[in-house]
C-alpha positions as CSV (number, residue, x, y, z in Angstrom):
1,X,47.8,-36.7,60.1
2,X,48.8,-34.0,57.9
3,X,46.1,-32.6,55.3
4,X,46.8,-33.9,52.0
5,X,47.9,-37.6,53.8
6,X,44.5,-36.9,55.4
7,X,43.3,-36.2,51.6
8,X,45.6,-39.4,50.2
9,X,43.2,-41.9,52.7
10,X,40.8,-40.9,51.4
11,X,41.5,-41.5,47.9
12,X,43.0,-45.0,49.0
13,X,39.7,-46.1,50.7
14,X,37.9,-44.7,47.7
15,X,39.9,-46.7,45.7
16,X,40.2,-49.9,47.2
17,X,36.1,-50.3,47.9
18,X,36.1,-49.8,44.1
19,X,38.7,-52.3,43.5
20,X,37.4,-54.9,45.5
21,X,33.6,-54.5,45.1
22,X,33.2,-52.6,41.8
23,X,30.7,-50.3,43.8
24,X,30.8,-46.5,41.3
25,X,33.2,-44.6,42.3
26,X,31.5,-41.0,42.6
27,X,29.1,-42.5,44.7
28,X,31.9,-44.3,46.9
29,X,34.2,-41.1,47.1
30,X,30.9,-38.8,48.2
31,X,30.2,-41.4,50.6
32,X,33.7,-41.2,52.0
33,X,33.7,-37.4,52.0
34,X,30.4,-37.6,54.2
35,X,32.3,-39.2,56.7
36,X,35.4,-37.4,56.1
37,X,34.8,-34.0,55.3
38,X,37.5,-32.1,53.6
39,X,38.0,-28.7,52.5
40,X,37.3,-27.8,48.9
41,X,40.5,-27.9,48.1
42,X,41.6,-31.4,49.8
43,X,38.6,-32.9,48.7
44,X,39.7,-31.8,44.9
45,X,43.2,-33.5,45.8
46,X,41.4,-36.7,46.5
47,X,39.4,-36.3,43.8
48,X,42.2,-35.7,41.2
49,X,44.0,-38.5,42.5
50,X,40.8,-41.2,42.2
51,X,39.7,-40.3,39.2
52,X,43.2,-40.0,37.9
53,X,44.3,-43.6,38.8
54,X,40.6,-45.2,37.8
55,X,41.4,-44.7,33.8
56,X,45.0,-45.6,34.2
57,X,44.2,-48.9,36.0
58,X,45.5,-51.4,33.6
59,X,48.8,-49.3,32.6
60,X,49.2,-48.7,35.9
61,X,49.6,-52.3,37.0
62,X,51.6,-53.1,33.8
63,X,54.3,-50.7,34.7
64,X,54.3,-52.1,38.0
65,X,54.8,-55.7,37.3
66,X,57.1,-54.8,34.4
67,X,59.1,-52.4,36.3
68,X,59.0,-54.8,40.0
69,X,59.0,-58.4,38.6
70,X,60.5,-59.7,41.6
71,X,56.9,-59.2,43.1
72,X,54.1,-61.1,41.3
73,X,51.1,-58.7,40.8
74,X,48.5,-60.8,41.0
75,X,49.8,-61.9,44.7
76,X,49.9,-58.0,45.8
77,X,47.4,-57.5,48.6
78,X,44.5,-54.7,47.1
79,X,45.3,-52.2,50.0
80,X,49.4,-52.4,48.8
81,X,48.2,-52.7,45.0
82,X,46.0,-49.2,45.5
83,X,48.7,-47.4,47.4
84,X,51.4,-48.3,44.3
85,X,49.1,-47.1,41.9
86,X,48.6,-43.9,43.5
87,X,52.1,-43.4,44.2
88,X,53.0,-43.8,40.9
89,X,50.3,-42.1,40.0
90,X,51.4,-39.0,41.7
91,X,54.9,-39.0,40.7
92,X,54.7,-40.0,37.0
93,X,51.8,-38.3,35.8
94,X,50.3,-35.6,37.9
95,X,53.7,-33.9,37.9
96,X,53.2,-31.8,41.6
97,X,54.3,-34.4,43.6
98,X,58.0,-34.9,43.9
99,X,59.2,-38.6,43.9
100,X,60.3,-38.8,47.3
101,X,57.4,-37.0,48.6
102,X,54.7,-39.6,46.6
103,X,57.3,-42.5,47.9
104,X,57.2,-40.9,51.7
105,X,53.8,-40.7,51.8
106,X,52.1,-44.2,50.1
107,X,55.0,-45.6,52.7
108,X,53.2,-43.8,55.3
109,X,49.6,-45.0,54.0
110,X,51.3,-48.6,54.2
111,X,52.3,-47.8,57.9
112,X,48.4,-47.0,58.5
113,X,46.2,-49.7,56.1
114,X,48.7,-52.0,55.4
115,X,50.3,-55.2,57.0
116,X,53.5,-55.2,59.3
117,X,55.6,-55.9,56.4
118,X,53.6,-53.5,53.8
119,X,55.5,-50.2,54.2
120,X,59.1,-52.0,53.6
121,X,57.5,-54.1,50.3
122,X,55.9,-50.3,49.3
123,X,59.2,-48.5,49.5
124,X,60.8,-51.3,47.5
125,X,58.8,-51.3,44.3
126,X,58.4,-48.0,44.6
127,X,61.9,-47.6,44.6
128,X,62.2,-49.8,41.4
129,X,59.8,-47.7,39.7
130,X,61.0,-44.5,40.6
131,X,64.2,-45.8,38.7
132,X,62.2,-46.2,35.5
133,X,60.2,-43.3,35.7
134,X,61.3,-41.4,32.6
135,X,60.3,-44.8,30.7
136,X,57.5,-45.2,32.6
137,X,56.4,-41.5,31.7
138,X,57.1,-42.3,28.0
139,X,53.8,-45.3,28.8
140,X,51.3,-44.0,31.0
141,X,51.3,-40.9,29.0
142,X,50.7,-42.0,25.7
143,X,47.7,-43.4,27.0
């Protein structure tokens, strides 16, 4: 697994304990890092990335079912929920990660963490939203 993929887990595990058990998140990601160690500057990627998404929560999934109505969000499974709001994330507000590159890699965390039909339903949405992303911009940044 390549570095920052290695770094992206991470923040998807960290993200999806939270998600599903509400556990605090600094305590979560150190305990992830324990396990996982990462250099200073991966761990600072997965750190960026957590505490990134965690405020934007709400927007986040807004954009997502506005932007992908053909799937229901409240029937995504957390794992596939996580990885789109990282993705997007990535793409529309941290600004270093090129579209492609955010859509390669969440389809690549899918391939990993998800079900047998996750990284085909990833690419899709995130292919919808990656149509919209000057709009969604224009949202998650006024926030």
């Amino acid at each position: 697994m390549k570095p920052r993929t290695r770094a992206r887990a991470l923040a998807l595990q960290v993200l999806y304990e939270v998600d599903i058990t509400q556990h605090p998140p600094g305590e979560v990601f150190q305990a992830r890092l324990d396990e996982t160690p990462l250099t200073p500057e991966l761990a600072e990627f997965a750190h960026q990335i957590i505490f990134g998404v965690l405020p934007q929560t709400v927007d986040l999934d807004r954009s997502i079912a506005k932007y992908a109505p053909e799937w229901p969000f409240d029937q995504i499974a957390a794992i596939d929920r996580n990885i789109l709001r990282m993705a997007c994330w990535e793409f529309v507000i941290y600004h270093d990660t090129p579209v492609k590159v955010a859509i390669n890699e969440a389809v690549e965390l899918a391939k990993l963490y998800g079900s047998d039909s996750a990284p085909r339903f990833i690419n899709g949405v995130l292919g919808s939203l990656a149509e919209h992303q000057h709009e969604l911009k224009q949202i998650l940044q006024k926030v």
